[in-house]
C-alpha positions as CSV (number, residue, x, y, z in Angstrom):
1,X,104.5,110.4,83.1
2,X,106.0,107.9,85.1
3,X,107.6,104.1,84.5
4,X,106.1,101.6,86.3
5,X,107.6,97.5,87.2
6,X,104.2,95.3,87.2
7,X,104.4,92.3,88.9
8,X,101.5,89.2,87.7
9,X,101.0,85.8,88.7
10,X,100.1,83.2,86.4
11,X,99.4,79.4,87.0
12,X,100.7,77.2,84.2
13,X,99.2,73.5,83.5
14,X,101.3,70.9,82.6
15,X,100.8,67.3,81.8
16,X,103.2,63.9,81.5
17,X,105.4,65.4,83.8
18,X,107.6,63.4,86.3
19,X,109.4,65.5,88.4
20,X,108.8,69.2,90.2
21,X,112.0,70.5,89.0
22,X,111.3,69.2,85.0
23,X,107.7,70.9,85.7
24,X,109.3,74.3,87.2
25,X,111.6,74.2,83.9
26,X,109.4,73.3,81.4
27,X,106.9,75.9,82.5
28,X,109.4,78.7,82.6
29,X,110.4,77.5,79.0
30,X,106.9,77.1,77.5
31,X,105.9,81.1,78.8
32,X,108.8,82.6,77.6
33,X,108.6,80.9,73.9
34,X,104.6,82.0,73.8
35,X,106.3,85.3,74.8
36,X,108.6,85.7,72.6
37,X,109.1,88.1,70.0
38,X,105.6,90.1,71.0
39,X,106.3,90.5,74.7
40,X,110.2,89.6,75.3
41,X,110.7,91.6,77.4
42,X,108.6,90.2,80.1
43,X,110.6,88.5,82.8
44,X,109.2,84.8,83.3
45,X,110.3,82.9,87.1
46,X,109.1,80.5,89.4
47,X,107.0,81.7,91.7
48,X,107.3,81.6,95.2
49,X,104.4,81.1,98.5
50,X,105.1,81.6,102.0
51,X,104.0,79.2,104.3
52,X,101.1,80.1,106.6
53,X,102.7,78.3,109.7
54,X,106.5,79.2,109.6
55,X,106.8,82.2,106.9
56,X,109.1,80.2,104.7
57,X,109.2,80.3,101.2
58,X,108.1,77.0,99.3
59,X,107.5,76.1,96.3
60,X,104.6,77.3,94.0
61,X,104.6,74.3,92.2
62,X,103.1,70.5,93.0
63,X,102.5,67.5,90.5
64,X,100.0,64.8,91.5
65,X,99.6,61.8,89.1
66,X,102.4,63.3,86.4
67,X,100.8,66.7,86.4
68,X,101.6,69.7,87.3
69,X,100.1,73.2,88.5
70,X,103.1,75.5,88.7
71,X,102.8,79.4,89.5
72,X,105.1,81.8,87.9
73,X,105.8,85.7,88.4
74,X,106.0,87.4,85.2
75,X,107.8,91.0,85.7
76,X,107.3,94.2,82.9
77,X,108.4,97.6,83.0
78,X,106.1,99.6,81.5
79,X,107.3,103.1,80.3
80,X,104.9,107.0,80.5
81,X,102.2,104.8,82.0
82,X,99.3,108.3,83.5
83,X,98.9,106.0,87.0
84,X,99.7,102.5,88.8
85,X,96.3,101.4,87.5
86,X,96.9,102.6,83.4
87,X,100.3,100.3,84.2
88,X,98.6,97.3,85.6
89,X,95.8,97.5,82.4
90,X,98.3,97.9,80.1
91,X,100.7,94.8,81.2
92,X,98.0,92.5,81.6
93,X,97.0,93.6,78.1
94,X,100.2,92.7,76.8
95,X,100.8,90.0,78.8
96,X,97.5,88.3,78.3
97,X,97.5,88.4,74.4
98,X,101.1,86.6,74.7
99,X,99.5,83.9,76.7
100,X,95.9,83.6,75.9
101,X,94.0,81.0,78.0
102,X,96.2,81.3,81.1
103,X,94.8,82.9,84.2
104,X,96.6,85.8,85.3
105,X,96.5,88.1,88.6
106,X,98.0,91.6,89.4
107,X,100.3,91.5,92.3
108,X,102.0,94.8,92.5
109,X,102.9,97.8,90.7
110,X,106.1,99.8,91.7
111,X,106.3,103.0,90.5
112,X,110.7,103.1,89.3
């Protein structure tokens, strides 16, 4: 049975916030404490979006009238999964029972 890296986006809302970088932090901070100790060992990051005019990366974050929508990636390694799909099932599980109430989307599975 092989390991697999799972990759999910999640989109985080945050209120009374002032700045983009406070918002990114915070964010980052409140997912990994909801986390922790059930799912630790879920890696929590800003997320990033390409731009559909010049391919750069930007941001996946905004705030508009002191809130914030912020997307984050949150990485898992999941170990003797039987296929890419049994992987994706079984970190969205995990993950989603950490963070209940907070939308979550499959992006990739690698197989390691």
């Amino acid at each position: 049975m092989p390991d697999f890296l799972v990759t999910m986006e999640s989109a985080w809302v945050l209120r009374d916030v002032k700045s983009l970088d406070d918002a990114i932090g915070i964010a980052i901070s409140e997912a990994g404490k909801r986390l922790n100790p059930s799912a630790k060992y879920v890696e929590v990051e800003a997320g990033l979006s390409s731009c559909p005019f010049c391919d750069q990366d930007l941001s996946s974050a905004i705030v508009v009238a002191d809130t914030a929508l912020v997307g984050l990636l949150l990485e898992m390694k999941v170990f003797r999964a039987e296929t890419a799909e049994h992987a994706g099932r079984i970190a969205k599980s995990v993950i989603g029972k950490a963070l209940r109430d907070v939308p979550l989307k499959l992006l990739d599975v690698q197989e390691l």
